[in-house]
C-alpha positions as CSV (number, residue, x, y, z in Angstrom):
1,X,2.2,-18.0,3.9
2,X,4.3,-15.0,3.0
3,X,5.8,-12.0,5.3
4,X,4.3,-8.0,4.4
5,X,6.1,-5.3,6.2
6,X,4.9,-1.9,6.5
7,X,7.7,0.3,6.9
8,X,6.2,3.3,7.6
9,X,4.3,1.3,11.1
10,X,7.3,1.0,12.6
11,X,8.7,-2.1,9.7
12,X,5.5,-4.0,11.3
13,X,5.5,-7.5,9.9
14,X,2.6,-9.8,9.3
15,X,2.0,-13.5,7.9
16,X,-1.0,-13.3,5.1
17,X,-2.0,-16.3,2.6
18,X,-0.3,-15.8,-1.0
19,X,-2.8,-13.8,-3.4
20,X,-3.8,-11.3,-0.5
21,X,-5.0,-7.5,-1.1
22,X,-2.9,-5.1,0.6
23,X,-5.4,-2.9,2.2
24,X,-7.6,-5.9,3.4
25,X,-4.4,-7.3,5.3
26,X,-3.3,-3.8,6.7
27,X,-7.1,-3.4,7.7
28,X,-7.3,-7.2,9.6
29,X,-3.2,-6.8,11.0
30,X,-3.7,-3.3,11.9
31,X,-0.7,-2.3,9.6
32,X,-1.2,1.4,9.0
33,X,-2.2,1.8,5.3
34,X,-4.0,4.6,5.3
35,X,-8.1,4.6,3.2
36,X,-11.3,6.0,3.0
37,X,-13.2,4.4,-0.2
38,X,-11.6,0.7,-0.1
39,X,-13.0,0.4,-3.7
40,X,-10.3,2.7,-5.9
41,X,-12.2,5.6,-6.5
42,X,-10.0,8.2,-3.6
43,X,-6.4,7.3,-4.4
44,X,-6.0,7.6,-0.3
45,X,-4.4,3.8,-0.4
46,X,-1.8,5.0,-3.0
47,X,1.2,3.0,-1.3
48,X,4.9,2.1,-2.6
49,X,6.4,-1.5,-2.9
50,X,9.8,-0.7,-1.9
51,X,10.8,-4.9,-2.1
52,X,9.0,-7.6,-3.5
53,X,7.5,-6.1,-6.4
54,X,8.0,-8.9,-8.5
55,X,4.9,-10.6,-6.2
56,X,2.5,-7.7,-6.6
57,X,-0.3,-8.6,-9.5
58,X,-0.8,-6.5,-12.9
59,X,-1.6,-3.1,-12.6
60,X,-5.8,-2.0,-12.6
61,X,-7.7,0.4,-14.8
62,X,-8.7,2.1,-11.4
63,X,-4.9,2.7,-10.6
64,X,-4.2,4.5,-13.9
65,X,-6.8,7.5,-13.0
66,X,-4.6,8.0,-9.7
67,X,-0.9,6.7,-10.9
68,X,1.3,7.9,-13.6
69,X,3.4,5.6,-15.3
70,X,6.4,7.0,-13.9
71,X,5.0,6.2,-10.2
72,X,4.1,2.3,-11.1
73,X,7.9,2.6,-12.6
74,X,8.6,3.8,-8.3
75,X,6.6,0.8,-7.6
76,X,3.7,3.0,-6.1
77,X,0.2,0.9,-6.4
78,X,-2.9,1.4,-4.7
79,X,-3.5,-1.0,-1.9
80,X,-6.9,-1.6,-2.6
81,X,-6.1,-3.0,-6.2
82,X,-3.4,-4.6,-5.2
83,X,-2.8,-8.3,-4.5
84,X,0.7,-9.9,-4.0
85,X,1.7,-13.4,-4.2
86,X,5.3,-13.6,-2.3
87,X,6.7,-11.2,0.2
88,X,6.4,-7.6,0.2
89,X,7.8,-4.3,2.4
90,X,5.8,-0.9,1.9
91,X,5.6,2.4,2.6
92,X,3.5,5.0,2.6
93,X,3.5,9.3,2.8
94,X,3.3,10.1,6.5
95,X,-0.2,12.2,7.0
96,X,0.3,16.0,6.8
97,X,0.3,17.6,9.9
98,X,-3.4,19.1,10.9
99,X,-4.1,22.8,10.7
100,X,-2.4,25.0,13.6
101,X,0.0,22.6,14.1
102,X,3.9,22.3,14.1
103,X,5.1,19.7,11.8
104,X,8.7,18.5,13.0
């Protein structure tokens, strides 16, 4: 088993099986990652590896129509597409702050 935290729930941290999707574990642990498609085609998973991402798996064709190189280089990666092998922390942009308002 290996340990993912997501950093931006608070540094929630859950066990998952080696080889697990990102999203599909932040879906079952309730870890905050936030989606709408689940398939790559929105971008909405786009998350960053802040440690660990040495364990994450090669980079997807789908990633590279949301990514640049420079933001793989960040470790940013799509949750969806994105399995990891070992443990990981990640993080996320907070939501923007609805219509009428006041961010903090």
């Amino acid at each position: 088993m290996m340990q993912i935290t997501f950093i931006t729930n608070g540094n929630k941290t859950v066990e998952a099986p080696e080889n697990s999707n990102l999203l599909r574990v932040s879906l079952r642990e309730k870890g905050g990652i936030p989606f709408k498609c689940g398939g790559g085609l929105c971008g909405t998973c786009k998350c960053r590896i802040e440690q660990g991402r040495e364990y994450a798996d090669a980079i997807k064709p789908k990633e590279r129509k949301h990514l640049t190189e420079d933001q793989f280089a960040e470790g940013w990666r799509m949750a969806c597409q994105t399995f990891v092998a070992g443990d990981v922390a990640v993080s996320w942009p907070p939501p923007p702050p609805k219509p009428g308002s006041t961010a903090p």
